[in-house]
N, C-alpha and C positions, 0 to 999 in steps of 0.2 A: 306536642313537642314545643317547647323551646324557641324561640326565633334563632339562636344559636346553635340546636339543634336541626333546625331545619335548615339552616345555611351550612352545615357542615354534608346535611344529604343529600340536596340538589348540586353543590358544587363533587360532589362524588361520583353521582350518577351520571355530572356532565360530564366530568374526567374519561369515563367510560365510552363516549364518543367519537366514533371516527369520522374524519375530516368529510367520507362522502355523506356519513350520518347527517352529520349539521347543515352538510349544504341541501339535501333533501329535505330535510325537516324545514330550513329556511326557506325552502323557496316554496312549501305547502301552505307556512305562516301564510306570507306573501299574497297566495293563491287565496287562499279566507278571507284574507285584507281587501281585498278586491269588492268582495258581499257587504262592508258597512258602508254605510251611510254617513259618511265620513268626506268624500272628494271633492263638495262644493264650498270648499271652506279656502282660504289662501296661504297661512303661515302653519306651517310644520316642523317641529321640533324630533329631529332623528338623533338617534345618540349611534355612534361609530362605535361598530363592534370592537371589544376588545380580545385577539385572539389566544390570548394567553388565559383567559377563564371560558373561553371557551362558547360565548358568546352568541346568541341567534345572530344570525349575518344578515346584517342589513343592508346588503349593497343593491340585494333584489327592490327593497322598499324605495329605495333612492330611486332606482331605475324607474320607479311605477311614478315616482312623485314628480320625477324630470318631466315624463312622459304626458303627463299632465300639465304640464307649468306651473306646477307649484313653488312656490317660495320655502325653498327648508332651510331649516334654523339648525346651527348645533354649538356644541357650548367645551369649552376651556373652565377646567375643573380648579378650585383654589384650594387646597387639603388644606390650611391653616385655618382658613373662615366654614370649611367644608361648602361653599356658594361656587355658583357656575356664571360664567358670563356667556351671554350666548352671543353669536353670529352668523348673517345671512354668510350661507354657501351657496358660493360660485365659482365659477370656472378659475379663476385667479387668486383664489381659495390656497394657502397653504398650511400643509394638516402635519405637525411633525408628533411621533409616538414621546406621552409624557413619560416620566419613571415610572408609574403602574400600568404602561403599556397601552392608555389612552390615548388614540386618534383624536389629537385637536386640533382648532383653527390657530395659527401664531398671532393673526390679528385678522382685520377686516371690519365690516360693519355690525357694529352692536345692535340686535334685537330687543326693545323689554319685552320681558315677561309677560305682561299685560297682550301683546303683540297676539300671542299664539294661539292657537284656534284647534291645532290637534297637537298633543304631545304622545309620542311613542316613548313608553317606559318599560327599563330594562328590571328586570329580576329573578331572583331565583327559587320562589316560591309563590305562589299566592290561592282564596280558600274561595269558596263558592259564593261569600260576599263581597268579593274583590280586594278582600285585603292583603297586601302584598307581604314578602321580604326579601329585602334588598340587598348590598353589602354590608350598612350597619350604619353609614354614616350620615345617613338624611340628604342629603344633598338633593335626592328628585319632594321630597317631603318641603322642604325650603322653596323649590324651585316651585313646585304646584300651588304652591300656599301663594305665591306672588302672582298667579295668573289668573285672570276672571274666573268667576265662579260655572261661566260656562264653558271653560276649555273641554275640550271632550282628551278621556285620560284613558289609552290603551297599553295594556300592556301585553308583552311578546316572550312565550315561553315554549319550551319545549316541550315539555310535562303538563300533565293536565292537573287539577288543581288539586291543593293536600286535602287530605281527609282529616274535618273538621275545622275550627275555628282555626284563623293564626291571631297573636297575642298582637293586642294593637292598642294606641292611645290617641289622646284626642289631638296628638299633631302630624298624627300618622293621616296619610288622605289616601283614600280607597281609589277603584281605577272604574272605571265607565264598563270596561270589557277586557277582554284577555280572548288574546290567538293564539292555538295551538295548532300544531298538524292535524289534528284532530277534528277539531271546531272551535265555533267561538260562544265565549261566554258572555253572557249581559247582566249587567249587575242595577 
């Protein structure tokens, strides 16, 4: 398939989701999440569910990261540059829904890129070498390319992975692992 094609059938399939669906499935993610070798690390990059695609929820993740004392990072989206700016979340943190229904930060303290040490990545497909697909518009492709060559890159899905290759180039950057309800993948 297509990357066009496959974003037209994972966002169907998620349509098909009911509300207890996704909070169970989220919080199995969550429960997997728990097994990498991931937690001694200090900056984390969460991206806020967006509820209108329907989104693994990540509010369980946050709770795991707080819980921890982790430093999580999330980012305000610029669709004209297609780049994200990111910022530490805290408590005085204020998150208002953009026009695509992203939960963002309105301001606070800038993160670089450089900064992050584990990035949680959203998507709606990805294959057994870790190649992802996304909404279309690179924005986590941009954002990855900016961070050390050792960020560790997971990403969070519902579905376990497509069958066969997804179509990828060389600015597209592959993901360390992937969590399902299921299990998780190492790539």
């Amino acid at each position: 398939m297509t990357k066009k094609e496959l974003r037209t059938h994972y966002k169907a399939l998620r349509q098909v989701l009911t509300l207890n669906e996704i909070e169970q499935k989220s919080l199995a993610i969550a429960n997997r999440l728990l097994g990498l070798d991931i937690w001694n690390k200090t900056y984390y990059h969460l991206f806020l569910s967006m509820e209108n695609q329907k989104e693994v929820h990540t509010d369980v993740v946050l709770n795991i990261l707080a819980g921890k004392d982790k430093e999580v990072v999330v980012s305000r989206s610029d669709f004209e540059t297609c780049t994200m700016v990111h910022y530490l979340l805290t408590d005085n943190t204020k998150l208002a829904l953009s026009t695509y229904g992203i939960p963002e930060p309105v301001d606070g303290l800038e993160v670089p890129s450089a900064k992050m040490d584990v990035v949680f990545v959203p998507l709606l497909a990805f294959d057994i070498k870790g190649h992802r697909v996304g909404y279309g518009k690179g924005f986590y492709d941009r954002f990855l390319n900016e961070c050390r060559p050792d960020v560790i890159r997971v990403g969070l899905s519902f579905f376990e992975a497509a069958e066969g290759e997804i179509p990828h180039n060389d600015t597209d950057i592959a993901l360390d692992f992937c969590v399902t309800p299921e299990r998780v993948y190492a790539f």
